[in-house]
C-alpha positions in Angstrom: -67.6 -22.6 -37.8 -64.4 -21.2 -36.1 -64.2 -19.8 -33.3 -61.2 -17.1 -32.0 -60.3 -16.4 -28.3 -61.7 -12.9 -27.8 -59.6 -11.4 -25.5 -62.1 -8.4 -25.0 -64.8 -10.9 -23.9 -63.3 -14.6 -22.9 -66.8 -15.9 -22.1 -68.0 -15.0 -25.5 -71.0 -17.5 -26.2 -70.4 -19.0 -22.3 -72.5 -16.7 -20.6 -75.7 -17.4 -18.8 -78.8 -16.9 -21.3 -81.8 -14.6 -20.3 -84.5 -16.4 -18.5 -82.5 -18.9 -17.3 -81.4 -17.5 -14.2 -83.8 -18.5 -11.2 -83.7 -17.1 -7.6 -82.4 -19.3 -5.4 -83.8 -19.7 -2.3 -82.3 -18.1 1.1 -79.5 -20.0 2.6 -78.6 -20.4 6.2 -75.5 -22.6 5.9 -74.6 -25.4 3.5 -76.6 -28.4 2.8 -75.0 -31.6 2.4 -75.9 -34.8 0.3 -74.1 -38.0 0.1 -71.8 -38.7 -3.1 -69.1 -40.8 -2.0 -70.5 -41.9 1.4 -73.5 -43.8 2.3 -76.1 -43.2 4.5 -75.9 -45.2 7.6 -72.2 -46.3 7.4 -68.8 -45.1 8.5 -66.4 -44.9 5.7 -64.3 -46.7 7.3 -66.4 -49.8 7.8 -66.5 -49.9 3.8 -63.2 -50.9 3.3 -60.6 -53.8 4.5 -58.5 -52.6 7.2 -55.1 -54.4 7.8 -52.3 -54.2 9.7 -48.7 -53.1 8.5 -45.6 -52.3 9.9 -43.2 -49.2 8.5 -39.4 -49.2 8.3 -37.4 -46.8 6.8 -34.1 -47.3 6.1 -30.5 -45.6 5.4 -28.9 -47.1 2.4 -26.3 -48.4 4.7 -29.7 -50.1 6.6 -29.3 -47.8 9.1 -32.9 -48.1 10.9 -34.0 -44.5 10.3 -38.1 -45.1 11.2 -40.2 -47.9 12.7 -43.4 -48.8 13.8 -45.3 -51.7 13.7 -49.0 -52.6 14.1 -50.3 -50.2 12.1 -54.0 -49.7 11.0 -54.1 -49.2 7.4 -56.9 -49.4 4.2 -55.4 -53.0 2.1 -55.5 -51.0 -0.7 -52.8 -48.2 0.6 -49.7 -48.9 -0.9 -46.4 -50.0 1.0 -45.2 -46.6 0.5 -48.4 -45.0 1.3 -48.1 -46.7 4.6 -44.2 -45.7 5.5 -45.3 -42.0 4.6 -48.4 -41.8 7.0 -46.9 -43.6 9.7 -43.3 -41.2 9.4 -44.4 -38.1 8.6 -48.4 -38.2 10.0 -49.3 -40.0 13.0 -49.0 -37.8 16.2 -46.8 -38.9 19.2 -43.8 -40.5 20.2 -43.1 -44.1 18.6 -40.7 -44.9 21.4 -43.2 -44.0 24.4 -45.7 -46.2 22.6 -48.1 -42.9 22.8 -48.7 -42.2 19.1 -51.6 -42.6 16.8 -51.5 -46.1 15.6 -54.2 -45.8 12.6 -55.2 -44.2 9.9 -58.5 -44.2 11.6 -57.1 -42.3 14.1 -55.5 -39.7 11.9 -58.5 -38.9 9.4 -61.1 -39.0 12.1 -58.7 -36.4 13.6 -58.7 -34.3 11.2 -61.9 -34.2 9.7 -63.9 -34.6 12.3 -62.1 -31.2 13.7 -63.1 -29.4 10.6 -66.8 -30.3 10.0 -67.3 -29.3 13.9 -65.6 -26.3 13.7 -67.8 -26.0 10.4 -71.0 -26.3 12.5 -69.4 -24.3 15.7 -69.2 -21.3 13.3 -72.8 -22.0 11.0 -71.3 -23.2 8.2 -74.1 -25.9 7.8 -77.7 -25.7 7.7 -77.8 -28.3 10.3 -75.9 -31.2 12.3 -76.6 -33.8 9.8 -75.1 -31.7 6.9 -71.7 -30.9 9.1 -72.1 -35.7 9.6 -72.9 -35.6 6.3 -69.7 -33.4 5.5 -67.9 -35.1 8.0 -68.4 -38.2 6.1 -68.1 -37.4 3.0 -64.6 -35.8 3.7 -63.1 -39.1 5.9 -64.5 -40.9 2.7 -62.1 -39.2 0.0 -59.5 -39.1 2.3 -59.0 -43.0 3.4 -59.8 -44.0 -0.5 -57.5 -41.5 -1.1 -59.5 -39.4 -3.4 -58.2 -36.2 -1.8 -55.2 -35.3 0.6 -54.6 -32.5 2.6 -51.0 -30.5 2.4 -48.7 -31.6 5.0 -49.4 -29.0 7.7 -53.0 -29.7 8.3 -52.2 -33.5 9.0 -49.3 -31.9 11.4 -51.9 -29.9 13.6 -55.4 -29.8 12.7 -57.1 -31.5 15.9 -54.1 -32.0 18.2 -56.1 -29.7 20.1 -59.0 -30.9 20.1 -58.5 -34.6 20.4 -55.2 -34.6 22.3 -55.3 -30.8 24.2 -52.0 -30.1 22.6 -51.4 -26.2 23.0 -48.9 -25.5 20.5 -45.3 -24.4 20.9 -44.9 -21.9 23.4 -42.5 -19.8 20.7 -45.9 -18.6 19.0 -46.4 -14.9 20.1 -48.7 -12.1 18.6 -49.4 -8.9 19.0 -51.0 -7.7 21.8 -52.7 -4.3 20.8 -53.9 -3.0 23.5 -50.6 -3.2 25.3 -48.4 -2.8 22.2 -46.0 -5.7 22.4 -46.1 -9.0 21.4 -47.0 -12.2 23.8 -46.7 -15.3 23.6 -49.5 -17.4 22.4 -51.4 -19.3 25.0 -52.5 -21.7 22.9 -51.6 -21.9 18.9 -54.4 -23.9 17.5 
């Protein structure tokens, strides 16, 4: 039997049959199960941890990045490694006041997410924004998933570190009708 693309009706033969449809019941914010996590244990005490150091060179051998000690999953590639630590980890490697770990960084980030998930009702209840929580840190250090640059640039300096923002962020102010500066830009 052939079948053409219908451009009238795309989902010709895909749609949902009669009497198959059932009401689901009323929702009041996501419910979580564990897939990649398990119950009872941090995602990061499932894996080997290790530590690494990062250089990045010129192709003279200028030394263009370094930092050493750094708390990484065994399995993370060299490269991997150089990339977190360079572009990732918050602070400054010469004060010595800079994340350190990978730990550091995913907890950072996802942790900010699922609790501004259960600030705002996202989740039925606190065990499905843990539940999210853990399921999302799990992905992330087995690097099923990565975020795009910027959210491993800012999500959670505020809330971890009380990092502001820049203090060139305005907006506008409508009530006076002119733009201010942000007071805080996370």
């Amino acid at each position: 039997m052939s079948c053409k693309f219908d451009p009238e009706n795309p989902f010709r033969g895909k749609q949902t049959q009669p009497g198959t449809v059932v009401d689901a019941p009323e929702s009041k914010g996501l419910r979580m199960e564990h897939f990649f996590s398990t119950l009872g244990v941090h995602p990061f005490e499932q894996l080997e941890w290790e530590n690494r150091s990062a250089k990045i060179t010129s192709d003279s051998g200028e030394i263009i990045f370094q930092q050493d000690n750094i708390e990484v999953p065994a399995s993370w590639s060299q490269l991997a490694t150089k990339v977190v630590a360079s572009k990732y980890f918050y602070g400054d490697v010469e004060s010595g006041r800079r994340e350190h770990s990978v730990k550091q960084l995913v907890h950072r980030v996802c942790k900010t997410i699922a609790d501004r998930g259960r600030k705002d009702g996202y989740f039925a209840t606190d065990e499905d924004a843990e539940i999210f929580y853990n399921e999302l840190t799990w992905l992330c250090v087995n690097q099923y998933g990565a975020f795009n640059s910027p959210v491993w640039f800012n999500v959670g300096l505020f809330d971890v570190y009380g990092v502001a923002g820049s203090k060139h962020n305005f907006h506008w102010d409508t009530q006076h009708k002119e733009a201010i500066a942000c007071e805080n830009s996370y």
